[in-house]
N, C-alpha and C positions, 0 to 999 in steps of 0.2 A: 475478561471472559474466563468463564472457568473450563480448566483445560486438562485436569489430573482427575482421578479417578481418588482422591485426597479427600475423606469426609470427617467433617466434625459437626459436635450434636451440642443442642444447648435446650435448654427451659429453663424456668425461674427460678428452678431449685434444683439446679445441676450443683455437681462438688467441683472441687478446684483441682484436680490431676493437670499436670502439663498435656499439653495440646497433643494428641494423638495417642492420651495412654483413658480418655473417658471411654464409657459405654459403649459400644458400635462402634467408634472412632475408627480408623486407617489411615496412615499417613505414609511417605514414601520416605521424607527427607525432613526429621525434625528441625534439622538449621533452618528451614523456611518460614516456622514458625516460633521463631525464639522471642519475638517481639511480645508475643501472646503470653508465653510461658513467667514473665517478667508483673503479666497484670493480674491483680486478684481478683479471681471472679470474672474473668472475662466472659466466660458464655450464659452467664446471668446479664450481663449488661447486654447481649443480641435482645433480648425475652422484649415482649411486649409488657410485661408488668415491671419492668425496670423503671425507677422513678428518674424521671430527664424532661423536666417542665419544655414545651414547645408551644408555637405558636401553629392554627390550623385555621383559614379562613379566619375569622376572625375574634378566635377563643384561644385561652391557653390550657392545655390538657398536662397534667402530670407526669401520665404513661399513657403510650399506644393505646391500651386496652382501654382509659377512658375516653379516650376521642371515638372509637369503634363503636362501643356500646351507647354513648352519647348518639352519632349520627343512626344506627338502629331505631334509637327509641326517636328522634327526633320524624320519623315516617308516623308515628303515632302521636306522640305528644312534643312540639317542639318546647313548650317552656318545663315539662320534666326533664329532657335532654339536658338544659345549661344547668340543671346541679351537678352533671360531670365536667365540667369548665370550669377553672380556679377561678373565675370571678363570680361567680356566684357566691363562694365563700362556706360552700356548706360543706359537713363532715366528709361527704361521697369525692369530692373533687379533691381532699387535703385529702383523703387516702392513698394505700396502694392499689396495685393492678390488681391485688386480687380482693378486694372490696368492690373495684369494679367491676370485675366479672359475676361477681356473686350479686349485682343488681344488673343484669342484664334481661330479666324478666319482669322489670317496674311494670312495664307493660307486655302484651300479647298481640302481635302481629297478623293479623286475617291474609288471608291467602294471596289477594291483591297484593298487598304492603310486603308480604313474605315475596312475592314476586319481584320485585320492586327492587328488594334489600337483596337478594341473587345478583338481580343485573348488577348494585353497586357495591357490595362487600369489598371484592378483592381493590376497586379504587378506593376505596375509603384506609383500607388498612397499606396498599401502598405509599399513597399520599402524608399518613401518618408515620409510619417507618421512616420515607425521608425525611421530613420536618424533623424527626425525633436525632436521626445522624447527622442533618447538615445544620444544626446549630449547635453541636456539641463536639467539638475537637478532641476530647480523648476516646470519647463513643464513635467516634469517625476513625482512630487510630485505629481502636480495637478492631472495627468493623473490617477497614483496612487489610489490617496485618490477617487475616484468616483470609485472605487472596494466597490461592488460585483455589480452594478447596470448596466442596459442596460445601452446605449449609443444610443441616438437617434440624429438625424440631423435632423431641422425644417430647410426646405428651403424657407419656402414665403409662404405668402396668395393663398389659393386654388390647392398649391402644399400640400401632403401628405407626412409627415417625413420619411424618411429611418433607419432604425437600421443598425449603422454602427462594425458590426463583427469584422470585421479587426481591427478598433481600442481596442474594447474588447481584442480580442488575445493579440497587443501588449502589453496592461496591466500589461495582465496575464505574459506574459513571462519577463516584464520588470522591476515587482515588484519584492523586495529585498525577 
């Protein structure tokens, strides 16, 4: 449970400063986070375009962000959806995340389906996040070692970070 007022920020194309000296950052007590300070690139590895093959239902996605945009499209077209699945075999699935976001408009969602994709976004992207951490032990360490602090997602210039909960939960629930 997160319990410090201790925030650290990540996206796909964060830089590598030790843990409490990035962007927004605040931290109380760096020795809490030395574990971090030790991995390269660790707040690249929270990002949903980090490449961490998993398994979801029964596809294996690369990165978060293909599984996401895959079940998206799969409300519209489901056999467009499995070219974001490695076994499909095609260029979009051996990419990265951000290949996958950039076909996230294969298709066009009608109002219905956009209703639809509300009710289940936030399941689809939590259910990805843990697959992506509980089959990968140093992406679990990483995830780990940033206990007890928020989890913030810096998306861009003139965009406003999001504190990402969900990742916090899985943490908690995935730590030894």
């Amino acid at each position: 449970m997160t319990t410090t007022e201790d925030r650290l920020y990540y996206f796909s194309g964060s830089a590598d400063p030790p843990p409490g000296q990035g962007v927004h950052e605040r931290i109380t007590d760096p020795a809490r986070y030395a574990a971090l300070a030790g991995v390269p690139h660790w707040r690249r590895m929270l990002s949903n375009f980090w490449p961490a093959e998993f398994t979801l239902g029964e596809r294996t996605y690369r990165t978060v962000e293909h599984a996401f945009q895959a079940a998206k499209i799969a409300l519209v077209d489901p056999v467009l959806a499995e070219r974001f699945a490695l076994e499909s075999d095609t260029e979009l699935a051996r990419g990265d995340g951000a290949t996958a976001r950039r076909h996230r408009k294969l298709v066009l969602l009608d109002d219905a389906q956009l209703r639809r994709w509300d009710e289940c976004r936030n399941l689809v992207m939590r259910d990805a996040m843990r697959a992506k951490f509980s089959r990968h032990e140093p992406l679990r360490a990483v995830l780990s070692a940033t206990a007890p602090a928020q989890l913030w997602h810096g998306v861009g210039r003139g965009q406003p970070p999001t504190r990402i909960h969900d990742l916090e939960t899985i943490r908690d629930a995935l730590r030894p």
